[in-house]
N, C-alpha and C positions, 0 to 999 in steps of 0.2 A: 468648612463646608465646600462642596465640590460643584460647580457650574460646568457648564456647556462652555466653551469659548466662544465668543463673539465672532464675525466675520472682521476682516482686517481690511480697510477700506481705507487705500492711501496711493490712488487714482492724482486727486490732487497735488502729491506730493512730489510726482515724476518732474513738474516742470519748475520745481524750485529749489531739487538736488544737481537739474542740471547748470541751470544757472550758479550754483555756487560751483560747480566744477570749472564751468569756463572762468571764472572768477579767478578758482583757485591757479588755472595754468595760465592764464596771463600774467602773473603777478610771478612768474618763475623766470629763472636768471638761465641764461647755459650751462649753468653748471648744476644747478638745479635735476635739470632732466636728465641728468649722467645717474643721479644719486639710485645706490642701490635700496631697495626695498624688501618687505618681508611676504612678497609674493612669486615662488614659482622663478628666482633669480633673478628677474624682470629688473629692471630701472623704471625710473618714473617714464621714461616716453613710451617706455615698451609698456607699463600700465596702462595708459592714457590709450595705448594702440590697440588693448586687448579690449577695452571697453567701446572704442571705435568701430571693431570688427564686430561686437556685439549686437551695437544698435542697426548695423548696416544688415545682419544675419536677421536681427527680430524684425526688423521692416517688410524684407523684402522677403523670408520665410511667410507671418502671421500677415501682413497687411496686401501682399503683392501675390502669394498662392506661389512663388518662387520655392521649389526643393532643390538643395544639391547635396539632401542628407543619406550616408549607406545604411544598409540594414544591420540595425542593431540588434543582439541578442545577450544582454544580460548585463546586468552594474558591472563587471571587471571589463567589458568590451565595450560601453559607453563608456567608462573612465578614460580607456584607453585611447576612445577615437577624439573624445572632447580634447584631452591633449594634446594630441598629433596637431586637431586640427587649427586650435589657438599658436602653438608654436609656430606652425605655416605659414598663420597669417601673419604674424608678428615678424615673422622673420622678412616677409613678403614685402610687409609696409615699412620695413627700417626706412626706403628711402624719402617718405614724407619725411618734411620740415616740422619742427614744433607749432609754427604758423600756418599751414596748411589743414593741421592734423583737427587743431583747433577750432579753422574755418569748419572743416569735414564736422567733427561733434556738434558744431553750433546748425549744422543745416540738416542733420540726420536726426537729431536728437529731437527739437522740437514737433518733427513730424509722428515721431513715434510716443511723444507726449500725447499729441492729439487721437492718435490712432488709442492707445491703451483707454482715454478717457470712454472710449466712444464704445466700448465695449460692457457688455452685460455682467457685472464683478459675479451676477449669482446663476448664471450660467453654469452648464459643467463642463469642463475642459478636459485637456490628457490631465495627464501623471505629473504630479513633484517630484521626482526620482528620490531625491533621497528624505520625503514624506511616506516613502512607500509604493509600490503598484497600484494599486487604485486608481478609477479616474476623480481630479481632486476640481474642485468649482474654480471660476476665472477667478475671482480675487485672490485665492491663495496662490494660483501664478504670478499676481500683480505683484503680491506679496514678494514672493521669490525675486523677480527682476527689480524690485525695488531693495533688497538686500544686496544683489550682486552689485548694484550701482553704487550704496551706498560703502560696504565690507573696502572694495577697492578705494574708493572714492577717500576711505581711511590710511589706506596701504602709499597714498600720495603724500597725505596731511604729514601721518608718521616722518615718512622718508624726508619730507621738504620742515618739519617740524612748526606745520602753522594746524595747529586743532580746530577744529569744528564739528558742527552737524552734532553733537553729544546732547542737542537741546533735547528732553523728553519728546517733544513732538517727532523728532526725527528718529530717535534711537529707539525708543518705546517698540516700534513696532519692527523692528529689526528682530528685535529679542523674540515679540509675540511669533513671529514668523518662525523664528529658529527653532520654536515649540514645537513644530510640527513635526522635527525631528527625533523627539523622546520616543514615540512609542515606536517607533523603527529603530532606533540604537538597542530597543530588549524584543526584538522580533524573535530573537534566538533564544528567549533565558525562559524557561520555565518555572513555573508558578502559582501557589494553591491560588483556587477563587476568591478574590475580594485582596490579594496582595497589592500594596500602594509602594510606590515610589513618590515624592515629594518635593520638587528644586525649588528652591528661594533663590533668587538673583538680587541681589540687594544694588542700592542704590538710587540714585534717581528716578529711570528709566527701568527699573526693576519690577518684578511683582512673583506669583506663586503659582504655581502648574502643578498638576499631580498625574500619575497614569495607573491606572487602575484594572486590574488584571480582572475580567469577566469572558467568560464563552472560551476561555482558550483564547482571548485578543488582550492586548492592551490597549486602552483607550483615554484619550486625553482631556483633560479637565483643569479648569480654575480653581484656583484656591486647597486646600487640603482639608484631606479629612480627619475625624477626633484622631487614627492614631494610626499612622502612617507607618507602613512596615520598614524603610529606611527615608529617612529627611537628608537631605542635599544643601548644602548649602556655599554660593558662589559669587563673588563682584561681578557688576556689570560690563569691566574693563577685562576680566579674564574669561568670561563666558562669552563673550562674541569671538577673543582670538582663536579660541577653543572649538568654539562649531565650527569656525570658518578656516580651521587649522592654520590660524597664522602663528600659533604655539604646541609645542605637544603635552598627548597626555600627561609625561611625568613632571612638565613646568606645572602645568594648573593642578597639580597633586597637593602643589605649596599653598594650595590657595582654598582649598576646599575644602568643609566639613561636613562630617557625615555623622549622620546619629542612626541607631539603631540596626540594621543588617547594615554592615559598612560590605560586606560582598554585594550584594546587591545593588547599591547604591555607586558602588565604582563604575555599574554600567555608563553611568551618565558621561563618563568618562571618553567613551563609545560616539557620544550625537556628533553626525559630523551633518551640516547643514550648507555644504557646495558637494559640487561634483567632484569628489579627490578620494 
């Protein structure tokens, strides 16, 4: 049976993924923050630097009215500029300490906890870019900056080998979030009316999405329907590397099955849910 999606409402949750972050980097050795990671070549401190520059950019952009963004014109030229400009900054902050860096997260961060609370989740906001052009409501922003905190916030555990965060409460809506991404990875694939696509993410933290080809659009939905024109199916542990490209398509190829138009269903292959 095919539902509406819920709103994604995890406001709450900004101030208690940050805390486990500072958690997480106090409890790291020097040798620790050398360690390479599965972000973008990065090391852990250059992680920890790119999320720093993050919340200092989302404060002082969304809460302060502060622009020092250029004019973009199109996904290959926002790709391009988001890059430049994360490498800049990282390159820029090498010279903070781990202790400083630290201090900086714990005094920016909670600010921009308070600020996202204080905000209208059902409001309409800009764009998800890679949800699509649209303008998309504040909670599925929330949504987004609550992924990008939390994907990374992985890319340290990995590299430093201490897991967390994987509780359903946490992860769940990583996933719900990364859905937004389905019906943009087949913006391109044409399709008779009433064609489904169907991912199961299995797991804890998993559940069932379908998107369903009407009006010339695809459109996103709970659950499936009696007979899905291709069924996807994927772990919870390879479908977040996957959207968040910390693997490529042909690693999570090992990992996936498909029933039905297995062409079709390779799309899935496609969702990419960051900017990359």
């Amino acid at each position: 049976m095919l539902n509406l999606p819920k709103p994604i409402l995890i406001s709450n949750l900004f101030p208690e993924i940050h805390a486990e972050l500072i958690t997480l980097l106090k409890s790291l050795s020097a040798e620790d923050w050398q360690k390479p990671t599965a972000c973008a070549n990065w090391n852990v401190k250059e992680v920890a630097l790119h999320l720093l520059g993050g919340e200092i950019g989302n404060l002082s952009r969304r809460r302060d009215g502060h622009s020092a963004s250029a004019s973009i014109r199109g996904w290959d030229e926002l790709v391009s500029f988001i890059n430049d400009w994360n490498e800049l900054w990282v390159a820029a902050a090498s010279r903070i300490s781990p202790r400083l860096l630290i201090d900086q997260l714990d005094f920016v961060g909670p600010q921009l906890c308070v600020y996202f609370q204080q905000l209208d989740p059902f409001a309409m906001g800009g764009e998800v870019s890679w949800a699509g052009p649209q303008p998309a409501p504040v909670w599925l922003d929330l949504a987004r900056e609550y992924t990008e905190r939390w994907h990374h916030q992985q890319h340290i555990r990995d590299a430093v080998n201490r897991p967390g965060l994987k509780q359903p409460e946490y992860f769940a809506p990583v996933l719900e979030a990364f859905m937004y991404a389905l019906p943009n990875a087949y913006h391109l694939v044409t399709a008779a009316e009433d064609t489904s696509v169907t991912l199961t993410i299995t797991g804890r933290s998993g559940g069932q999405w379908s998107i369903l080809r009407s009006q010339s659009i695809w459109t996103l939905h709970t659950g499936a329907p009696n007979h899905p024109t291709a069924e996807v199916q994927l772990d919870e542990e390879t479908a977040w590397r996957l959207f968040a490209r910390g693997i490529d398509p042909s690693q999570a190829l090992e990992s996936i099955t498909i029933h039905g138009d297995r062409s079709l269903g390779l799309n899935v292959l496609n969702m990419v849910a960051i900017i990359a």
